[in-house]
N, C-alpha and C positions, 0 to 999 in steps of 0.2 A: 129456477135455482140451480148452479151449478154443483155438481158431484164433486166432492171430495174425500180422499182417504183419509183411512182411519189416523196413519199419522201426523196430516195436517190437520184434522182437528185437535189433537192431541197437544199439539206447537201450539195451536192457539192455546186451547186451555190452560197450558205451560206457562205464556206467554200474559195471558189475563191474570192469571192466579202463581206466582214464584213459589211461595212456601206451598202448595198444594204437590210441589215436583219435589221437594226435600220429604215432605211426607210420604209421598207415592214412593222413592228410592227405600226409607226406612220400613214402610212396612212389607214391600216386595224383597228386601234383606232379612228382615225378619220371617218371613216364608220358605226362604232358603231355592227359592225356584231361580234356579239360573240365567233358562231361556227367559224367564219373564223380565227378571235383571238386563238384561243383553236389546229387549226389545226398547225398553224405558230409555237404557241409553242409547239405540240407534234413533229414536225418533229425538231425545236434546240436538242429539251433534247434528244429525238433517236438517233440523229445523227451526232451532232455537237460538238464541242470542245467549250467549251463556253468562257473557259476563253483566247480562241485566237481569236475570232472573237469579242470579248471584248476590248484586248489591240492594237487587230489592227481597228479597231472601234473610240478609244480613242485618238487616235495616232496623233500628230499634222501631219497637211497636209502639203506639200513643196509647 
């Protein structure tokens, strides 16, 4: 199995799961921790598709 960092696993998970990254943002805001805020959004913009975990994010629920 090959190694991977912390923040490509994180892209996946992002990437599997859209609303689990809007909830991670809300409650890392509600924490008030900054650096932790700053890590969240360096591994979106690394690694993520933004604007698909956007419109599946938006996306009414069934």
């Amino acid at each position: 199995m090959k190694d991977r960092s912390h923040d490509e696993a994180m892209a996946e998970l992002f990437q599997r799961d859209p609303s689990y990254v809007i909830e991670l943002i809300a409650d890392v805001r509600r924490g008030g921790d900054s650096d932790e805020l700053a890590v969240v959004f360096r591994q979106l913009n690394t690694h993520v598709d933004l604007k698909s975990v956007a419109s599946s994010s938006l996306a009414p629920r069934e």
